[in-house]
N, CA, C and O atoms as a Tripos MOL2 file, in Angstrom:
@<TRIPOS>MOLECULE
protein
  296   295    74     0     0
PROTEIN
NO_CHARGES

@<TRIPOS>ATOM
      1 N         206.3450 -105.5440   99.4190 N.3       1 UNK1
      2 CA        205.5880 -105.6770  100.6400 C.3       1 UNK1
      3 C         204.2510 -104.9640  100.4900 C.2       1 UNK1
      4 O         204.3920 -103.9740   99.7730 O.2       1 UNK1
      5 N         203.0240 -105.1250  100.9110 N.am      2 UNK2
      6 CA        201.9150 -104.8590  101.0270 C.3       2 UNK2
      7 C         201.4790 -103.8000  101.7000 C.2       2 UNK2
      8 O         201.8650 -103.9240  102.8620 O.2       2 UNK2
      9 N         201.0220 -103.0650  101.5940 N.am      3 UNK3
     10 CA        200.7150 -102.2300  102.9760 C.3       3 UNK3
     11 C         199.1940 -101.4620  102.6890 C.2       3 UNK3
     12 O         199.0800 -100.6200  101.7980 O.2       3 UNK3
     13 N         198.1390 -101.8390  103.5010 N.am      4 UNK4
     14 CA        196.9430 -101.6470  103.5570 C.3       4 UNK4
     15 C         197.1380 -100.2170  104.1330 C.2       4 UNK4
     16 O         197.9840 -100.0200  105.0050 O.2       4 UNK4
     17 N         196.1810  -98.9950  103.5390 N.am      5 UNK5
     18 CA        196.2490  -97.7270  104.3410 C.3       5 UNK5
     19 C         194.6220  -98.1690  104.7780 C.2       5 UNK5
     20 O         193.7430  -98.8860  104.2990 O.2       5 UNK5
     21 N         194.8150  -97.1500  106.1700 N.am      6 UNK6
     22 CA        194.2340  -97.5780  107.2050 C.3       6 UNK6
     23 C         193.0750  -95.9160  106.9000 C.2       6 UNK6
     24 O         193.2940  -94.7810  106.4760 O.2       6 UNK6
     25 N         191.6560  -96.7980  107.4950 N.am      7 UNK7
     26 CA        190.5250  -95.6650  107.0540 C.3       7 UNK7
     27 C         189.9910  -95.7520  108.4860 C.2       7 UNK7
     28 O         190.2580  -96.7600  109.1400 O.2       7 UNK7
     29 N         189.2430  -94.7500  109.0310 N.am      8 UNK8
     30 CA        188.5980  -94.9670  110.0810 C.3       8 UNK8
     31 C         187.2620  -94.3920  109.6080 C.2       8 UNK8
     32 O         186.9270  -93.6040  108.7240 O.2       8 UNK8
     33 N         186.5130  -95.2380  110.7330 N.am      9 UNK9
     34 CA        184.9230  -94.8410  110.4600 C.3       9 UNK9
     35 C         184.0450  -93.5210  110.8800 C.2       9 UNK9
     36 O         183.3310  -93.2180  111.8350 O.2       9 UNK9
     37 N         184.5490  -92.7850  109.4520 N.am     10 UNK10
     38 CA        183.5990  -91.6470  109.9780 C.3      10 UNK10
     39 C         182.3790  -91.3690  108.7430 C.2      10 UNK10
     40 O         181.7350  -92.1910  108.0920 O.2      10 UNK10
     41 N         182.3630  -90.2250  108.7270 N.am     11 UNK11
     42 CA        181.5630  -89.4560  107.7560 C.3      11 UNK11
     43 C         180.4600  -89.6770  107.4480 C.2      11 UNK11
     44 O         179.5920  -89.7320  108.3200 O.2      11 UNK11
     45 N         180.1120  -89.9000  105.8980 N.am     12 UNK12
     46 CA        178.8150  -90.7640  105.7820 C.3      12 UNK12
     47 C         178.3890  -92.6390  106.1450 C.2      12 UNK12
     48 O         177.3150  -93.2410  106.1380 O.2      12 UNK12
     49 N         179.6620  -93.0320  106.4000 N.am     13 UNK13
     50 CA        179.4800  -94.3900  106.9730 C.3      13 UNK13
     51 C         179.2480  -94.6780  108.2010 C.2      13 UNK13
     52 O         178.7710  -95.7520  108.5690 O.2      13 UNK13
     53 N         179.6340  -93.5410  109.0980 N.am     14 UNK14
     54 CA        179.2600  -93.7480  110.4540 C.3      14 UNK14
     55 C         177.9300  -92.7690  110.3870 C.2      14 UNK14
     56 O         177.3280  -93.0390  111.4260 O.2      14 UNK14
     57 N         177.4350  -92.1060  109.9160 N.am     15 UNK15
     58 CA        176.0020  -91.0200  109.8720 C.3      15 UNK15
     59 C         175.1270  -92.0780  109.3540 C.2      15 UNK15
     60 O         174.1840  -92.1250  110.1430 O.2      15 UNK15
     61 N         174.9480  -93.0040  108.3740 N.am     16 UNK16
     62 CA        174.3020  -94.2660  108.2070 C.3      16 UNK16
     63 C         173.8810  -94.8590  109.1140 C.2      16 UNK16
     64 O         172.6970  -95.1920  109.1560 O.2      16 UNK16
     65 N         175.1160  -95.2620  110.4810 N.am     17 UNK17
     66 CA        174.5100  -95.7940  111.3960 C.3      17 UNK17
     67 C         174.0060  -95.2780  112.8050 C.2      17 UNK17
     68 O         173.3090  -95.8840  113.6190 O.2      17 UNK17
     69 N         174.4940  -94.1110  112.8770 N.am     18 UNK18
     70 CA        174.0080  -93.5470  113.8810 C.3      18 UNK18
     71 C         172.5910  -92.9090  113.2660 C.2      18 UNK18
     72 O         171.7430  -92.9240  114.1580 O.2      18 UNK18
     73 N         172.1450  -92.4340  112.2020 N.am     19 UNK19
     74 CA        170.6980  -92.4300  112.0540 C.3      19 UNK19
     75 C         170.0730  -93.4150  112.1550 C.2      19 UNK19
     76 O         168.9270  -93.1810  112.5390 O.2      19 UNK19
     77 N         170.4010  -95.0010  111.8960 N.am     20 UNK20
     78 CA        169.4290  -95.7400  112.0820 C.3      20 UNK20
     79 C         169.6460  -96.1280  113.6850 C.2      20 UNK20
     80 O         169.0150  -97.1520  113.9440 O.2      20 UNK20
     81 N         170.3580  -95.5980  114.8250 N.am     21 UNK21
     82 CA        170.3800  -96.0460  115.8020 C.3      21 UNK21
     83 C         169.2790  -95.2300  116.4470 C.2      21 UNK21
     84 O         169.2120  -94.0330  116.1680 O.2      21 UNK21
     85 N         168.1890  -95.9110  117.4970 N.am     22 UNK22
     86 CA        167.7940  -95.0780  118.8290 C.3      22 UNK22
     87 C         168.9030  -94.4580  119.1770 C.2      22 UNK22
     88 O         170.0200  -94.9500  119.0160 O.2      22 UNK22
     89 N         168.7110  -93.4860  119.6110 N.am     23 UNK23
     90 CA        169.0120  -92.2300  120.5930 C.3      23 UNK23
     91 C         169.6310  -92.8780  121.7150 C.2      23 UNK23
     92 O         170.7760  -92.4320  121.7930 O.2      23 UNK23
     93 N         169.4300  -93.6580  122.5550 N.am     24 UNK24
     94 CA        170.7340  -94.5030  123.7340 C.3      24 UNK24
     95 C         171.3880  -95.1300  123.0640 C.2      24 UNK24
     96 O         172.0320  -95.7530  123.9080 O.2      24 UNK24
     97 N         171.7390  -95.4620  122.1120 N.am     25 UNK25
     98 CA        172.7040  -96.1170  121.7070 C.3      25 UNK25
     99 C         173.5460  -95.5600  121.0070 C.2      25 UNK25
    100 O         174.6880  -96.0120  120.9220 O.2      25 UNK25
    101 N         173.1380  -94.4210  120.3400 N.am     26 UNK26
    102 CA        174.5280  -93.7000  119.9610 C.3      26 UNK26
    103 C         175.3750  -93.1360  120.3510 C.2      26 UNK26
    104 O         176.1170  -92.5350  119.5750 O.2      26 UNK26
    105 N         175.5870  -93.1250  121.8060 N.am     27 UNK27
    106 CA        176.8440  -92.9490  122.8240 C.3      27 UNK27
    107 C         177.2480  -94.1360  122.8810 C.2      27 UNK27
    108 O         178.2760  -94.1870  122.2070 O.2      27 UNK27
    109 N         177.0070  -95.1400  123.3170 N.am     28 UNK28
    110 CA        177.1660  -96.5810  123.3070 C.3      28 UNK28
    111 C         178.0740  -96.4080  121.9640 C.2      28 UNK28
    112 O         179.2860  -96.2040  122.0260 O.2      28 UNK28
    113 N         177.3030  -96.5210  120.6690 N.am     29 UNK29
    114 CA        178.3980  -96.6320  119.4300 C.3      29 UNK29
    115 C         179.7160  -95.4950  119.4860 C.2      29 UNK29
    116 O         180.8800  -95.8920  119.4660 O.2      29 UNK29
    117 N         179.4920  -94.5860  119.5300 N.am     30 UNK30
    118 CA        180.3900  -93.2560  119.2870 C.3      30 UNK30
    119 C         181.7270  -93.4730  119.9580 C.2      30 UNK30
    120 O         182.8950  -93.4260  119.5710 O.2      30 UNK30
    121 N         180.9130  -93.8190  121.5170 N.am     31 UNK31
    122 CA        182.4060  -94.8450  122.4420 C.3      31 UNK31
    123 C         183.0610  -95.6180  122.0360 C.2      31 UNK31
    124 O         184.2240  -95.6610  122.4380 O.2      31 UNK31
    125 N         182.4950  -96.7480  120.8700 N.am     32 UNK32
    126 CA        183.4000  -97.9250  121.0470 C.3      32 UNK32
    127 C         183.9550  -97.4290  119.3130 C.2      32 UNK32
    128 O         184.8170  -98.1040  118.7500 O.2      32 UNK32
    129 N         183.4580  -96.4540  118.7720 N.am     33 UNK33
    130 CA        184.3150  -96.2880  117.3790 C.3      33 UNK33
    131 C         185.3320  -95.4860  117.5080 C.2      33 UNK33
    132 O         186.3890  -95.6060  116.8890 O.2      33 UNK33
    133 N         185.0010  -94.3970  118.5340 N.am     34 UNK34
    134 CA        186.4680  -93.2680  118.8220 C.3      34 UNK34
    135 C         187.4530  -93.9200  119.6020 C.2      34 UNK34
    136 O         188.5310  -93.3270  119.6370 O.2      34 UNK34
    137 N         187.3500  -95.3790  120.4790 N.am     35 UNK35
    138 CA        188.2140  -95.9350  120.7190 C.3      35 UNK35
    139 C         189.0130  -97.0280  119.7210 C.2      35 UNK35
    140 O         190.1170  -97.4730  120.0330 O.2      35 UNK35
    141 N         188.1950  -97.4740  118.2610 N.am     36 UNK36
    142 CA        188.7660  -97.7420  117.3820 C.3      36 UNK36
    143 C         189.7900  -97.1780  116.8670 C.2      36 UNK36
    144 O         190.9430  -97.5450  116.6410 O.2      36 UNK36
    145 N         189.0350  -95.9520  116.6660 N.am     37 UNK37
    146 CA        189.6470  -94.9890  115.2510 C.3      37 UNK37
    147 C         191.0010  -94.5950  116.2910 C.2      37 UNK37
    148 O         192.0980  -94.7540  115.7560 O.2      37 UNK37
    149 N         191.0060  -94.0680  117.8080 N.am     38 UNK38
    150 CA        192.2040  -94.0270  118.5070 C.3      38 UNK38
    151 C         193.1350  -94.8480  117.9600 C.2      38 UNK38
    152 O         193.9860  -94.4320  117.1740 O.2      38 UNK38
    153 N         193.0240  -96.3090  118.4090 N.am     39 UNK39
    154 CA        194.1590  -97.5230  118.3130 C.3      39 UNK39
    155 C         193.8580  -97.7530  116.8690 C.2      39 UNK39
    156 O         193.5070  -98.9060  116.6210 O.2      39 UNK39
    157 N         193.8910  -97.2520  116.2540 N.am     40 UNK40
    158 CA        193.9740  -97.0420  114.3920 C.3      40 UNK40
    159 C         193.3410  -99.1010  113.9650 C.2      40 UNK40
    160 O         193.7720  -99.8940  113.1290 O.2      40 UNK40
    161 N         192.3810  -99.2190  114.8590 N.am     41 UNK41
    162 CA        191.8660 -100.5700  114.5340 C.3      41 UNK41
    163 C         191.3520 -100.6120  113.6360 C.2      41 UNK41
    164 O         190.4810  -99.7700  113.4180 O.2      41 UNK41
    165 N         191.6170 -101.5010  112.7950 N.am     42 UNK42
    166 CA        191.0740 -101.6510  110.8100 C.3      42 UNK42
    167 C         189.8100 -102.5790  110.9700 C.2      42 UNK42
    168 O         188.8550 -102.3580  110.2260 O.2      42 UNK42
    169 N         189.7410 -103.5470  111.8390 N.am     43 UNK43
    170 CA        188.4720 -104.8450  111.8670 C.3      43 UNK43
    171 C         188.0690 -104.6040  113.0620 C.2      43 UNK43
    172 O         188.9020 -104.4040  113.9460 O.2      43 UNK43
    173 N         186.8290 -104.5790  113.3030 N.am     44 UNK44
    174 CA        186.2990 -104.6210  114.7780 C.3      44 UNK44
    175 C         184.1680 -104.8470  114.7500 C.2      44 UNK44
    176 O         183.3190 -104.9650  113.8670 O.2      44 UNK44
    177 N         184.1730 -104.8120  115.8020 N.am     45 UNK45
    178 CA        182.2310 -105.1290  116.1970 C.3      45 UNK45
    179 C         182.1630 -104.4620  116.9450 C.2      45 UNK45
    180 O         182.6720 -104.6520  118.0500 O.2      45 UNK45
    181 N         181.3380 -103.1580  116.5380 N.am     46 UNK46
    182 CA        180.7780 -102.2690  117.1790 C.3      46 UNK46
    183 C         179.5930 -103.2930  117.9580 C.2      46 UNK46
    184 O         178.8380 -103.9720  117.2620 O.2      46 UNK46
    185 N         179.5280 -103.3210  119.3070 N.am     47 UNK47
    186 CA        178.5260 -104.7340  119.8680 C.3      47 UNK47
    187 C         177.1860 -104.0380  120.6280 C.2      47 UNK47
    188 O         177.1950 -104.2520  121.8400 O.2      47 UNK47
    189 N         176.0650 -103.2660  120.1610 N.am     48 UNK48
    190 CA        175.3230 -102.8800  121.2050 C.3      48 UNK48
    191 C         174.2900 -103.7720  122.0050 C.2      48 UNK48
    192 O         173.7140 -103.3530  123.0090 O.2      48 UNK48
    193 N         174.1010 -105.0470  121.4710 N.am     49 UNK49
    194 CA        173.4440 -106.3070  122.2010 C.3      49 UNK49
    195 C         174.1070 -107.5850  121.5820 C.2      49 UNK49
    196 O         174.0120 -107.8450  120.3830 O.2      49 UNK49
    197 N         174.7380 -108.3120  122.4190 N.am     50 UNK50
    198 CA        175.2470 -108.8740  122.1010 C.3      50 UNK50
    199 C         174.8930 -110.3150  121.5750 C.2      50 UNK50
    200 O         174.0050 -110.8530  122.2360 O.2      50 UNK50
    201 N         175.3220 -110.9550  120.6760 N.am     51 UNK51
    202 CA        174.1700 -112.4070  120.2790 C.3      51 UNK51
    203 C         174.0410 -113.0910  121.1840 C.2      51 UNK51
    204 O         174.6370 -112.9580  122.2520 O.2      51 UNK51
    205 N         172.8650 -114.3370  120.7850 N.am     52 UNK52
    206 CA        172.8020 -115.3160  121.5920 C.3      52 UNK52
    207 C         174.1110 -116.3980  121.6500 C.2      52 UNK52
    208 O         174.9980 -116.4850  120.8000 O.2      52 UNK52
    209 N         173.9900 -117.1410  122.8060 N.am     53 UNK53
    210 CA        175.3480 -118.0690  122.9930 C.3      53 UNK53
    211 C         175.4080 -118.7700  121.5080 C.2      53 UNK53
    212 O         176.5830 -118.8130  121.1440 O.2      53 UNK53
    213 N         174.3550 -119.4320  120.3650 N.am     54 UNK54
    214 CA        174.3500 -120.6380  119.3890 C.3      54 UNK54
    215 C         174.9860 -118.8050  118.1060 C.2      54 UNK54
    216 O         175.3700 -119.1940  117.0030 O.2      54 UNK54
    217 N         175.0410 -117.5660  118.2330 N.am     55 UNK55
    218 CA        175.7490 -116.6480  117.4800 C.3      55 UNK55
    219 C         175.0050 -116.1640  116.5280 C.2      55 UNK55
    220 O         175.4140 -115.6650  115.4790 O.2      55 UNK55
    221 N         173.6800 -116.3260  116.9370 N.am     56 UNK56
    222 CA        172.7710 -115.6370  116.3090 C.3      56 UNK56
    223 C         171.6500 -114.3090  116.8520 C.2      56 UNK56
    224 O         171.2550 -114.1830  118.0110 O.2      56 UNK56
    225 N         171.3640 -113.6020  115.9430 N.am     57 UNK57
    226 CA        170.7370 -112.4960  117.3700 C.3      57 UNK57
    227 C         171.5700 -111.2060  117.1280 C.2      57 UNK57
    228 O         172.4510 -111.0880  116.2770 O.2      57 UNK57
    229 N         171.1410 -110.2290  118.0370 N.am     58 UNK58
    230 CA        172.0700 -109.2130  119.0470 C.3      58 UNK58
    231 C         171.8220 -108.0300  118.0290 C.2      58 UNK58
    232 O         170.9740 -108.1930  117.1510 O.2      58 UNK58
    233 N         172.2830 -107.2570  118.0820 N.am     59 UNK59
    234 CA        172.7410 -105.9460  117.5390 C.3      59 UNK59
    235 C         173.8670 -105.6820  117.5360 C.2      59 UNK59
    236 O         174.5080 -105.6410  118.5860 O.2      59 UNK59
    237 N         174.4890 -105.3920  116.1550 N.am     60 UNK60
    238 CA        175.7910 -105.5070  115.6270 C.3      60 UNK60
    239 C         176.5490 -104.9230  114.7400 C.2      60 UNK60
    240 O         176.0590 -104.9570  113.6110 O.2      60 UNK60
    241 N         177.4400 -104.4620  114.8140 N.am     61 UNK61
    242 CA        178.0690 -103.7520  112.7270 C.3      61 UNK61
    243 C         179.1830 -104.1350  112.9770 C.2      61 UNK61
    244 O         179.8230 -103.7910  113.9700 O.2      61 UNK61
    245 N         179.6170 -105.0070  111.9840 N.am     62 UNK62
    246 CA        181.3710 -105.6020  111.8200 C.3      62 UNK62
    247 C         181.8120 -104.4460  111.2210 C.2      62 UNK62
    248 O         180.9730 -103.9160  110.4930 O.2      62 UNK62
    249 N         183.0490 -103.8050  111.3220 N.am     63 UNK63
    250 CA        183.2920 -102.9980  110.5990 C.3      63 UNK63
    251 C         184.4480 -103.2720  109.7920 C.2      63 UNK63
    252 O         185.1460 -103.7870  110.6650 O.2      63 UNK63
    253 N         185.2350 -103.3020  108.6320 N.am     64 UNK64
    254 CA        186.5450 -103.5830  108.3570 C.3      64 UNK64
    255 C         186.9240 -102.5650  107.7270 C.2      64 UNK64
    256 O         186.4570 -102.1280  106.6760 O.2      64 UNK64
    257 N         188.1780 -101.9700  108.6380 N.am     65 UNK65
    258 CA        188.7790 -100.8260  107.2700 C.3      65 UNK65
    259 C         188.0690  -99.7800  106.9820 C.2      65 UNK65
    260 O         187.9380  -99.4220  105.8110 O.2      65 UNK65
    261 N         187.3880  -98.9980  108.2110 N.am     66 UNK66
    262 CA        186.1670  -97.8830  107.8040 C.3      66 UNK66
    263 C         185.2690  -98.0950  107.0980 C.2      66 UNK66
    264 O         184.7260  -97.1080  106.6000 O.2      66 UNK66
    265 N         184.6600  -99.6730  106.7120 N.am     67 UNK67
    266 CA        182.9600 -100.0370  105.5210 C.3      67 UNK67
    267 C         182.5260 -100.7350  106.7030 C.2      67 UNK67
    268 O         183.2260 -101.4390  107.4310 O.2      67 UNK67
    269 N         181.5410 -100.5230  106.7980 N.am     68 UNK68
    270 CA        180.3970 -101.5400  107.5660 C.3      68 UNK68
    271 C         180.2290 -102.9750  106.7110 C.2      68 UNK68
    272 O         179.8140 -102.8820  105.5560 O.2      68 UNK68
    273 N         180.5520 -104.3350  107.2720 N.am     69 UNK69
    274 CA        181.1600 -105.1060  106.8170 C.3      69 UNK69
    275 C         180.0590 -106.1910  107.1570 C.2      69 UNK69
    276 O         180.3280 -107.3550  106.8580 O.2      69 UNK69
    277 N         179.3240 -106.0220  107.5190 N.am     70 UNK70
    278 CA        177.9240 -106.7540  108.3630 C.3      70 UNK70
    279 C         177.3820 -106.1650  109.6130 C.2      70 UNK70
    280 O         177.9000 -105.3750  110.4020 O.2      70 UNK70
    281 N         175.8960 -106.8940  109.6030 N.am     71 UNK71
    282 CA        175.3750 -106.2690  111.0360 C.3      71 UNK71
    283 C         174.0930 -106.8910  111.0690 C.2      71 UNK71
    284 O         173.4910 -107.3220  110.0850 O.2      71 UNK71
    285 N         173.6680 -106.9170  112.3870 N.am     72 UNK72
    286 CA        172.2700 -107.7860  112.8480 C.3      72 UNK72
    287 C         171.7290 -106.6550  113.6600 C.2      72 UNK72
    288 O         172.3920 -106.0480  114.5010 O.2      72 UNK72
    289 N         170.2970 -106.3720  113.3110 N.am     73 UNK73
    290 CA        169.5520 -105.5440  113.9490 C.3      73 UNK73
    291 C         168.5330 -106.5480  114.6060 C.2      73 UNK73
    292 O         167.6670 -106.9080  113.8080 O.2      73 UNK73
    293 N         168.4580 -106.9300  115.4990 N.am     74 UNK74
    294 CA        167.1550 -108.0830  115.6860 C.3      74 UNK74
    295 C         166.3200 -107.2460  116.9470 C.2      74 UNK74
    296 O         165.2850 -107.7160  117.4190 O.2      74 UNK74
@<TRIPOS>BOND
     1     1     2 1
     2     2     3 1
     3     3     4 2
     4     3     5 am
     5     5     6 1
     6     6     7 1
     7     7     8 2
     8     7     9 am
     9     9    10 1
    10    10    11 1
    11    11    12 2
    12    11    13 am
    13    13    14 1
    14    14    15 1
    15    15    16 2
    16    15    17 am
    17    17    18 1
    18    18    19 1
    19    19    20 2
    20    19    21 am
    21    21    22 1
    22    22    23 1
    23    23    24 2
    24    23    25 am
    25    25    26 1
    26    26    27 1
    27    27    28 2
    28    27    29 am
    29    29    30 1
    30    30    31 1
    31    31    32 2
    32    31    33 am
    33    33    34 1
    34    34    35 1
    35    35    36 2
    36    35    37 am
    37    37    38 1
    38    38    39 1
    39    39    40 2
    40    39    41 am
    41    41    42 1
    42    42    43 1
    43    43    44 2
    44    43    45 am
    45    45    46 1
    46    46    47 1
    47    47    48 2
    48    47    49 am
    49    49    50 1
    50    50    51 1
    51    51    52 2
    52    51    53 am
    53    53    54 1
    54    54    55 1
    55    55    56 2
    56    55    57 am
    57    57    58 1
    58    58    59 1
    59    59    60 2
    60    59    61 am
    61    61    62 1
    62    62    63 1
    63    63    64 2
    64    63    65 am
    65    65    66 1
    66    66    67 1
    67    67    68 2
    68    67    69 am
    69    69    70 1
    70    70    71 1
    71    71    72 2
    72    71    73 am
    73    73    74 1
    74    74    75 1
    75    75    76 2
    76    75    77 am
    77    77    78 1
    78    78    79 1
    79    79    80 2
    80    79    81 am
    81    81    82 1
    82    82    83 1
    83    83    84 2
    84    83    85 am
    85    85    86 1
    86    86    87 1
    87    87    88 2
    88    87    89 am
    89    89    90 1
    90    90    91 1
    91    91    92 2
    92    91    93 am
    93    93    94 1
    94    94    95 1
    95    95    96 2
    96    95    97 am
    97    97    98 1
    98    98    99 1
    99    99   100 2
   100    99   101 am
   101   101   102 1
   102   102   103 1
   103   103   104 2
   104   103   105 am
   105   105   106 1
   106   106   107 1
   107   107   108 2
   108   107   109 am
   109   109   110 1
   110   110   111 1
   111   111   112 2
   112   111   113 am
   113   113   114 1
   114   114   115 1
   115   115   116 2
   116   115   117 am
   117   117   118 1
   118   118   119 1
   119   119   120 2
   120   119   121 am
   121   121   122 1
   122   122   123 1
   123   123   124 2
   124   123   125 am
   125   125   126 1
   126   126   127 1
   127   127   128 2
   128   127   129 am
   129   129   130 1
   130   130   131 1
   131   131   132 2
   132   131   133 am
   133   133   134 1
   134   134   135 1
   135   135   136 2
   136   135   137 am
   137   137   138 1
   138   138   139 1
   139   139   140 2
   140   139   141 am
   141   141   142 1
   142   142   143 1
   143   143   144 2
   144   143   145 am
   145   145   146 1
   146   146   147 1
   147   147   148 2
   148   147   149 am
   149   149   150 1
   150   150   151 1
   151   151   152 2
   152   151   153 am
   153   153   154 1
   154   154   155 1
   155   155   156 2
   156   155   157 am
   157   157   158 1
   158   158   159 1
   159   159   160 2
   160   159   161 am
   161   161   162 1
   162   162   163 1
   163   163   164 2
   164   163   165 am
   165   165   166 1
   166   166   167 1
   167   167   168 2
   168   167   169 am
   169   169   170 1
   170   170   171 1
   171   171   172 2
   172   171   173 am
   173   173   174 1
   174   174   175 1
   175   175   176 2
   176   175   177 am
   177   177   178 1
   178   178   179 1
   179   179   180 2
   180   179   181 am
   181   181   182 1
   182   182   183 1
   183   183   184 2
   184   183   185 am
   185   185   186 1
   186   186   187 1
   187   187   188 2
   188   187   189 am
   189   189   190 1
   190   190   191 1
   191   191   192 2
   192   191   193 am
   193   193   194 1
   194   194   195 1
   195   195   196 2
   196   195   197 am
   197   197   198 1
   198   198   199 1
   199   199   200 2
   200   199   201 am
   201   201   202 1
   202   202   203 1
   203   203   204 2
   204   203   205 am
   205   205   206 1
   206   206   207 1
   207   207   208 2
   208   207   209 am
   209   209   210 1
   210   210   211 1
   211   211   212 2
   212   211   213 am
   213   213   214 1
   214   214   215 1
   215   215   216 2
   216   215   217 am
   217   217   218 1
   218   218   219 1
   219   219   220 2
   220   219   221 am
   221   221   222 1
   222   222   223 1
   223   223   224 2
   224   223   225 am
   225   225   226 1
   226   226   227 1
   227   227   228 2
   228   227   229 am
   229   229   230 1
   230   230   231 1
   231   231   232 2
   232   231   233 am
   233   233   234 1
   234   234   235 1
   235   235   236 2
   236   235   237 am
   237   237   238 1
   238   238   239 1
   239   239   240 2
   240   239   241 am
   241   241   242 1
   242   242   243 1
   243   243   244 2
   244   243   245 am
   245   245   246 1
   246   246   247 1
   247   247   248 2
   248   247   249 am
   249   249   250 1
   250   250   251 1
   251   251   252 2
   252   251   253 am
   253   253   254 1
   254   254   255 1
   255   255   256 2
   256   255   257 am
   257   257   258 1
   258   258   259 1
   259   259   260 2
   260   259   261 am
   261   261   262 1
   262   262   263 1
   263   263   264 2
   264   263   265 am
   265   265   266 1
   266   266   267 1
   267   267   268 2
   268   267   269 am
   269   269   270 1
   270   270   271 1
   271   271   272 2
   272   271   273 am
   273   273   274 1
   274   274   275 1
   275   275   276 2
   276   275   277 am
   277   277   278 1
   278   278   279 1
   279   279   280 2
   280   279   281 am
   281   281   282 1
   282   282   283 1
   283   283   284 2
   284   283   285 am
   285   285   286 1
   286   286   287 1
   287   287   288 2
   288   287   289 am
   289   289   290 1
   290   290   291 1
   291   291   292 2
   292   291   293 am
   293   293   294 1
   294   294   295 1
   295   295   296 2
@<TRIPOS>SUBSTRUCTURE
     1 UNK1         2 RESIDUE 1 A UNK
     2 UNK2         6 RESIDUE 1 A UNK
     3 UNK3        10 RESIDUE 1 A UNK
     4 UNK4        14 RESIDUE 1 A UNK
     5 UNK5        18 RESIDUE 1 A UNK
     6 UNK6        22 RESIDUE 1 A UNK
     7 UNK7        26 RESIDUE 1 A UNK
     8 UNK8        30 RESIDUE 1 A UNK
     9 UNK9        34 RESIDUE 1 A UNK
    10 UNK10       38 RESIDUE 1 A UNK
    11 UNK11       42 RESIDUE 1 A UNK
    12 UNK12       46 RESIDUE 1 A UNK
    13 UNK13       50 RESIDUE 1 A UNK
    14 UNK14       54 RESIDUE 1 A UNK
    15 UNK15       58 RESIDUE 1 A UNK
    16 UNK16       62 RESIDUE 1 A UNK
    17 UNK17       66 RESIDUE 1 A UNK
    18 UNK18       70 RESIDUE 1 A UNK
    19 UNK19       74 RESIDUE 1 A UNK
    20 UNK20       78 RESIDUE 1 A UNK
    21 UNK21       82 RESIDUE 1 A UNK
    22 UNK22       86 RESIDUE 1 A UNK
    23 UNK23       90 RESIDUE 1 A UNK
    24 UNK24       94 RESIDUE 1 A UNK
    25 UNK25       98 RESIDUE 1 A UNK
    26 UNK26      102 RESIDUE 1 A UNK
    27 UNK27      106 RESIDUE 1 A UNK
    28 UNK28      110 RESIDUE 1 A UNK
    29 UNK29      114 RESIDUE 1 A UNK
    30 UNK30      118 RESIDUE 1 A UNK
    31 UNK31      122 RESIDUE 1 A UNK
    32 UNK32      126 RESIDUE 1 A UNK
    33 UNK33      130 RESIDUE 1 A UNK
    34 UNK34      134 RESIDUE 1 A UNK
    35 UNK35      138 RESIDUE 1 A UNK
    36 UNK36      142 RESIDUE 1 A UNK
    37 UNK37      146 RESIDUE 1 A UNK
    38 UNK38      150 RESIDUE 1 A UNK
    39 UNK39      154 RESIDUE 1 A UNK
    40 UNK40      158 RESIDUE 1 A UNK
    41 UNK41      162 RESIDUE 1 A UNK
    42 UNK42      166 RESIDUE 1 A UNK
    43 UNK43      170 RESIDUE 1 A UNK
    44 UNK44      174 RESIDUE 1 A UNK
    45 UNK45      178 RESIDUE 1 A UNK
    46 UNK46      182 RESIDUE 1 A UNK
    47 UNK47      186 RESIDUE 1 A UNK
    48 UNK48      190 RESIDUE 1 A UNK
    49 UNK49      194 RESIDUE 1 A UNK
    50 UNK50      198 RESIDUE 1 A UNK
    51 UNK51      202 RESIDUE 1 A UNK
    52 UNK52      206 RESIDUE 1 A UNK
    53 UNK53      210 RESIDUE 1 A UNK
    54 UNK54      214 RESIDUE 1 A UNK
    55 UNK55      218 RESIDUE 1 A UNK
    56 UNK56      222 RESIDUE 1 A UNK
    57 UNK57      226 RESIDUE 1 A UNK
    58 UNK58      230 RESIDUE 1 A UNK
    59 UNK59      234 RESIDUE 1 A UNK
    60 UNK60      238 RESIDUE 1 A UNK
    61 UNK61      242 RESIDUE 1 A UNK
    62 UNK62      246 RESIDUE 1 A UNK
    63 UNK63      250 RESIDUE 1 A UNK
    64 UNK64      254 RESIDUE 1 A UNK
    65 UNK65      258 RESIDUE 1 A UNK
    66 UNK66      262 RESIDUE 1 A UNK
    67 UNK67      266 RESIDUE 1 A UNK
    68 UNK68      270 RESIDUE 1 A UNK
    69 UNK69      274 RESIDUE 1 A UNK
    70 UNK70      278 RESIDUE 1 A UNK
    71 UNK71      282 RESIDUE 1 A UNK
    72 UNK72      286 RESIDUE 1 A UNK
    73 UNK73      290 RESIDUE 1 A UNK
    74 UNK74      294 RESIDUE 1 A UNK
């Protein structure tokens, strides 16, 4: 059987993005990753603007498994 161990996003992978964030938005992020790392969530979108309806756009970091997995700064 398989079993993925589970990483949460901290350290220098989350200091990556909170330096490149403005200053209001890194409560915005901090919220929605300590409620990750809580429910031990492995895949998720940190969402601080969200895309346009056609899914392009927004401000974004996919995260999988504690790596920043993609992201749109527009």
């Amino acid at each position: 059987m398989y079993h993925e161990t589970y990483h949460a996003l901290k350290g220098e992978n989350l200091k990556n993005i909170l330096d490149n964030a403005p200053e209001q938005e890194r409560e915005r992020i901090l919220e929605q990753v300590n409620a990750a790392n809580l429910g031990k969530i492995r895949n998720y979108r940190i969402e601080i603007v969200p895309p346009r309806p056609d899914g392009t756009g927004g401000t974004w970091y996919d995260i999988k498994n504690g790596i920043v997995n993609g992201s749109c700064r527009e």
